[in-house]
NUPASE-252825 format. One record per residue (C-alpha): y, z, x. Coordinates in steps of 0.05 Angstrom, whole numbers, padded with zeros to 5 digits, always signed. Layout:
# NUPASE-252825
YZX...
This chain:
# NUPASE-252825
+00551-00159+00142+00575-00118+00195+00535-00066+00224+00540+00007+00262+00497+00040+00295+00502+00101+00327+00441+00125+00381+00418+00192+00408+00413+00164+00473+00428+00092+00500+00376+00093+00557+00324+00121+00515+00347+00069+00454+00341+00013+00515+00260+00040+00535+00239+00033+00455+00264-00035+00448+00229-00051+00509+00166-00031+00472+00169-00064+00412+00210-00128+00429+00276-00101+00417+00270-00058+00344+00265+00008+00340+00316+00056+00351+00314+00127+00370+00358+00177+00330+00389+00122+00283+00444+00140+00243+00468+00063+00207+00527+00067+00168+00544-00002+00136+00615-00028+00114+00624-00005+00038+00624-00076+00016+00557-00092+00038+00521-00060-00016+00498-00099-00077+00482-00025-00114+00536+00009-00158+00568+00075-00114+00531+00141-00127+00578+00205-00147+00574+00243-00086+00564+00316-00086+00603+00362-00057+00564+00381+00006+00528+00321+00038+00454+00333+00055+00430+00312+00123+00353+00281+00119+00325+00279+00186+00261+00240+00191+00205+00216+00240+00167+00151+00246+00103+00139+00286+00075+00069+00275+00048+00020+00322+00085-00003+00383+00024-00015+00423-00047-00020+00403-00093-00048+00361-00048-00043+00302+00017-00063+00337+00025-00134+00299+00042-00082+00245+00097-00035+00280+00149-00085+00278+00154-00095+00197+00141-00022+00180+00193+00003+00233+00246-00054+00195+00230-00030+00123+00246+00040+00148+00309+00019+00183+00340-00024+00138+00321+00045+00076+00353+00086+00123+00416+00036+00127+00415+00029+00052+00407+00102+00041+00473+00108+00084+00514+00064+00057+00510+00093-00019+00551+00151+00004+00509+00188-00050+00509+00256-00011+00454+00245+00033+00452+00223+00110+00381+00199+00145+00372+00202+00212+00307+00167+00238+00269+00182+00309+00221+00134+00327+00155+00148+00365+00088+00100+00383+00018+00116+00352-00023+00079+00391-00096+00076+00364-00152+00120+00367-00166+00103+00434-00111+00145+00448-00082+00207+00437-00010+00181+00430+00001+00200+00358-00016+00278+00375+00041+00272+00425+00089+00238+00377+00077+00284+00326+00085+00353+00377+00154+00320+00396+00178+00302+00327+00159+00373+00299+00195+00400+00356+00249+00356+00339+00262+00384+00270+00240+00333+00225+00231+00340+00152+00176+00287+00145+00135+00231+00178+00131+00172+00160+00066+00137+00189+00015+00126+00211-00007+00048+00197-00086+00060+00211-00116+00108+00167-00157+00137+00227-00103+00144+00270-00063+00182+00217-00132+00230+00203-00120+00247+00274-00053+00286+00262-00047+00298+00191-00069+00380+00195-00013+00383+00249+00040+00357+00205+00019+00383+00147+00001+00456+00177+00072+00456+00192+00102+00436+00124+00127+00378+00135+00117+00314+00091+00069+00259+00115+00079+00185+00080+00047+00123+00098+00066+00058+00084-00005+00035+00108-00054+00085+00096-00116+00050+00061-00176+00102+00065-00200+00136+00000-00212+00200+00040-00139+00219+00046-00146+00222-00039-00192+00290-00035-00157+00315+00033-00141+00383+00043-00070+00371+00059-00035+00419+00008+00003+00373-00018+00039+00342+00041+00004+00277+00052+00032+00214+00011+00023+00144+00017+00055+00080-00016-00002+00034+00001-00062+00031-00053-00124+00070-00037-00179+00015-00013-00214+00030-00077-00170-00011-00107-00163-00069-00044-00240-00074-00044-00247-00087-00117-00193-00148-00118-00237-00179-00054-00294-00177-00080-00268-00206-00140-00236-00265-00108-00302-00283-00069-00337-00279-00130-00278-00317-00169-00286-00371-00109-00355-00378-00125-00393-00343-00066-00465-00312-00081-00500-00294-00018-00447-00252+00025-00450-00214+00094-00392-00169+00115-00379-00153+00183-00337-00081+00194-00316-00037+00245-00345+00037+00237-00282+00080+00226-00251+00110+00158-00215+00036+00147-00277+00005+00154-00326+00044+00115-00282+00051+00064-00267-00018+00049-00342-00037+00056-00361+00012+00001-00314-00019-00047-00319-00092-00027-00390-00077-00034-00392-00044-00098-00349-00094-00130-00386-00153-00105-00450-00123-00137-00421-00106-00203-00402-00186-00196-00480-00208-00193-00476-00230-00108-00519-00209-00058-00486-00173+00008-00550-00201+00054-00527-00177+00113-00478-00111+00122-00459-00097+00199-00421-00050+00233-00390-00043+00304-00357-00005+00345-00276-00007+00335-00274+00002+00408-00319-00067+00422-00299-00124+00462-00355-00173+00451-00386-00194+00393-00443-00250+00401-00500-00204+00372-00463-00178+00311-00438-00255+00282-00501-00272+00301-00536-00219+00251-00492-00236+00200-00489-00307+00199-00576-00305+00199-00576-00309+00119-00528-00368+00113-00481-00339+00077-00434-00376+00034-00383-00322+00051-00361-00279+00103-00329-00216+00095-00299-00187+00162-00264-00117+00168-00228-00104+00229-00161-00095+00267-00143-00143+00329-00213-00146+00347-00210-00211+00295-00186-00252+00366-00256-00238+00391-00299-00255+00334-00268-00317+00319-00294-00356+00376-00360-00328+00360-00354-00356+00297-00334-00419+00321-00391-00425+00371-00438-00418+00309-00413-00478+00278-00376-00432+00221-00337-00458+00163-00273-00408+00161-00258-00434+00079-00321-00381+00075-00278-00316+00117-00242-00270+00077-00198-00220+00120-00173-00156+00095-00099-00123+00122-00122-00096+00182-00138-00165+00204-00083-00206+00163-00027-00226+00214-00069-00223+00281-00087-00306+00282-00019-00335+00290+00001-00402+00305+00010-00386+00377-00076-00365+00378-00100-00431+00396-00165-00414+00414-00192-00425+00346-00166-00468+00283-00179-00420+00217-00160-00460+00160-00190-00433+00105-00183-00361+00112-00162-00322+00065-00131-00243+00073-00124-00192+00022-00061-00152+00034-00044-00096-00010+00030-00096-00036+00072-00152-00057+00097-00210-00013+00159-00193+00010+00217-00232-00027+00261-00271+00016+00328-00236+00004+00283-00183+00031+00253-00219+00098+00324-00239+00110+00343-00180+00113+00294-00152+00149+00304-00214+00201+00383-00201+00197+00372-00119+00226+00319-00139+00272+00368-00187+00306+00428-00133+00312+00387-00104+00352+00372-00154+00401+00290-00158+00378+00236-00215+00367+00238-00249+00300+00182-00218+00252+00125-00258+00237+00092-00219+00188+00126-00172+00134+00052-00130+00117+00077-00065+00099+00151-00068+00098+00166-00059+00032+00118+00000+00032+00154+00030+00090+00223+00021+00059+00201+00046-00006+00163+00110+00034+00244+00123+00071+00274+00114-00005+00230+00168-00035+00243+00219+00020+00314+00214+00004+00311+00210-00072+00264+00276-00065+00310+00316-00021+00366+00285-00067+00343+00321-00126+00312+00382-00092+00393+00394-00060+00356+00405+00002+00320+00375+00068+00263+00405+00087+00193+00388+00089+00176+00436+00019+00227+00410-00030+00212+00339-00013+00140+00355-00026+00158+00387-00092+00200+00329-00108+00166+00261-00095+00110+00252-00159+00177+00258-00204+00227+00217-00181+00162+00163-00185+00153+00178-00255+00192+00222-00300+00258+00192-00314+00301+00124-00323+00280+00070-00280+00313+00053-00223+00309-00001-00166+00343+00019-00114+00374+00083-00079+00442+00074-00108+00428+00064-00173+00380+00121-00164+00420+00174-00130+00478+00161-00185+00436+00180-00236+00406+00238-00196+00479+00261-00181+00487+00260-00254+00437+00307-00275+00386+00264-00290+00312+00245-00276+00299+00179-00249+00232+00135-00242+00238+00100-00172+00206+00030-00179+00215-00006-00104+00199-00060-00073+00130-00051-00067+00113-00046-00137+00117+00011-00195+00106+00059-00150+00080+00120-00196+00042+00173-00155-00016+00210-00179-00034+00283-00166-00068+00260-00092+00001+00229-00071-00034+00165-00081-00002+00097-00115-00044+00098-00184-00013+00024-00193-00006-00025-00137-00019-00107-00122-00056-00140-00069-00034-00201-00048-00073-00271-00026-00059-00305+00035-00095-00369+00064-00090-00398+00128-00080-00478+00146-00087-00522+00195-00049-00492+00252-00067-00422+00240+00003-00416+00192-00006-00379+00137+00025-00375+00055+00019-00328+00002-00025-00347-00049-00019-00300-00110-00031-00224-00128-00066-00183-00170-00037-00117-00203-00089-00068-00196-00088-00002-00238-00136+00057-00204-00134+00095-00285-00178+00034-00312
């Protein structure tokens, strides 16, 4: 498959790649040969609708093992989205979030406002994202995150504007707890970093193991911003646990040799997403077979990761080595245009007005093609992607979502395990 790309601005398009190992491109407008497409063509309206759209995910940071996946699932939508010829064009800018130890994402946000866009999709950490969200959404303009874990953004006062397509951690703390209880763990100490993502995942884990009959003998915190760890794995490793929940973003390379100075036995660590992806074979400073990750969403099929592989490459960047959140951000891109789609128009209101139906009211569809031909044809449609049945509630939350299992061997590689279909109306 052939594939063209047209960019606002070759030196700028050279200075992105250089950020993120090649990906991301600013101002992309991919058009793919008509042959390429597996979907059945979409009756094109008269006037074609052009869908301008921002991204700002990690391309530096603590988060930035996931920039590379999200910004593929949102490039390879947009490609999609443009080859259906279905009366809709998407043009995507790409900017950096940082983390909160910066204030990168308020910059990215100022430009991409400036610049027009109609939405946002981003961020990937839940507190970077709280530190924009009244910017973009004071300014009417559609927020969706393909990452987005933190059961505060359910109640948020964002009148409407704030979606996600990852599962509140309501739901990822309930299937972790279950698994450690499943695995047979009693007496369990969880170690998190204080932020939004972190409290919120501790509550649920927490909760959940409880209901279950363990004990949680030890329940830390620390500082996102911490570099050193001795005294925290020391507190909760005190009450010999026969598990070990941990919470956290990159900081994971720094508490792993902790662990391993205490002698620890990583078949007892259970990692959540934040941490999922950041031990890879080339961290050779510590061996964690035996870990296992929650991860909500499904793993990514391989048609899907080859694809995803296939885009990265045409544009000259490193292979991925994780796919956390790509579906998610490719669904996010595929509702955007599916709600301007039906709306008949672009900006930042109609898509708002639009997104909880094409979720849920209509025939079910799988991908934008077979979508947008219905849609063209006067008809509702039910979007079900590849992250799941993806069926919004009245918080712009995912009411149904899985969370995948991953465990680590010898080697620090990694394989998906199973998943668990989660349903937050039970």
């Amino acid at each position: 498959m052939r594939i063209y790309a047209q960019a606002a601005s070759a030196s700028r398009s050279k200075a992105i790649r250089g950020v993120i190992g090649g990906f991301a491109v600013v101002g992309v407008t991919a058009l793919v040969l008509s042959g390429c497409s597996s979907t059945p063509a979409a009756t094109t309206p008269s006037k074609s609708l052009d869908l301008k759209i921002g991204t700002i995910l990690p391309q530096t940071g603590s988060l930035a093992v996931l920039g590379p996946p999200e910004f593929a699932g949102v490039h390879l939508a947009a490609k999609d989205i443009n080859a259906a010829n279905a009366g809709i064009k998407i043009t995507v800018e790409d900017k950096d979030s940082g983390d909160t130890k910066t204030n990168i994402a308020t910059q990215s946000a100022t430009a991409e406002l400036a610049d027009g866009v109609s939405a946002v999709v981003g961020a990937a950490s839940s507190s970077v994202s709280l530190s924009f969200i009244d910017q973009v959404t004071k300014a009417k303009v559609v927020q969706i995150s393909p990452a987005n874990t933190s059961p505060t953004f359910s109640t948020y006062a964002d009148d409407g504007y704030y979606w996600r397509t990852a599962p509140s951690d309501v739901l990822q703390g309930r299937v972790l707890g279950q698994k450690i209880l499943k695995d047979g763990a009693t007496n369990v100490s969880i170690l998190y970093q204080n932020d939004s993502y972190g409290q919120g995942l501790n509550t649920n884990v927490m909760k959940s193991l409880k209901a279950g009959g363990a004990t949680v003998g030890q329940d830390v915190a620390f500082d996102p911003a911490a570099t050193t760890f001795s005294s925290e794995v020391t507190q909760v490793l005190s009450t010999k646990p026969d598990a070990l929940v941990v919470i956290s973003f990159d900081q994971l390379k720094a508490i792993a040799p902790e662990l391993k100075k205490n002698n620890f036995d990583f078949k007892k660590f259970y990692g959540t997403d934040g941490n999922y992806g950041v031990i890879t074979p080339a961290y050779t400073d510590v061996d964690t077979a035996g870990a296992q990750y929650t991860n909500p969403g499904v793993n990514a099929s391989s048609d899907f990761q080859s694809k995803l592989q296939a885009l990265v490459k045409s544009e000259g960047g490193k292979p991925l080595t994780v796919f956390s959140y790509a579906p998610e951000a490719y669904d996010a891109t595929v509702l955007l245009a599916l709600a301007a789609l039906q709306g008949k128009k672009t900006d930042g209101t109609t898509i708002r007005d639009n997104l909880r139906s094409v979720s849920e009211e209509g025939t079910k569809c799988t991908t934008f093609g077979e979508c947008a031909k219905l849609i063209n044809a006067g008809k509702k449609v039910n979007y079900d992607g590849l992250s799941g049945p993806i069926t919004f509630d009245k918080n712009g939350d995912p009411s149904q979502a899985y969370i995948s299992i991953y465990k680590y061997a010898t080697g620090n590689t990694n394989s998906y395990v199973s998943k668990e279909f989660g349903d937050l109306n039970k």
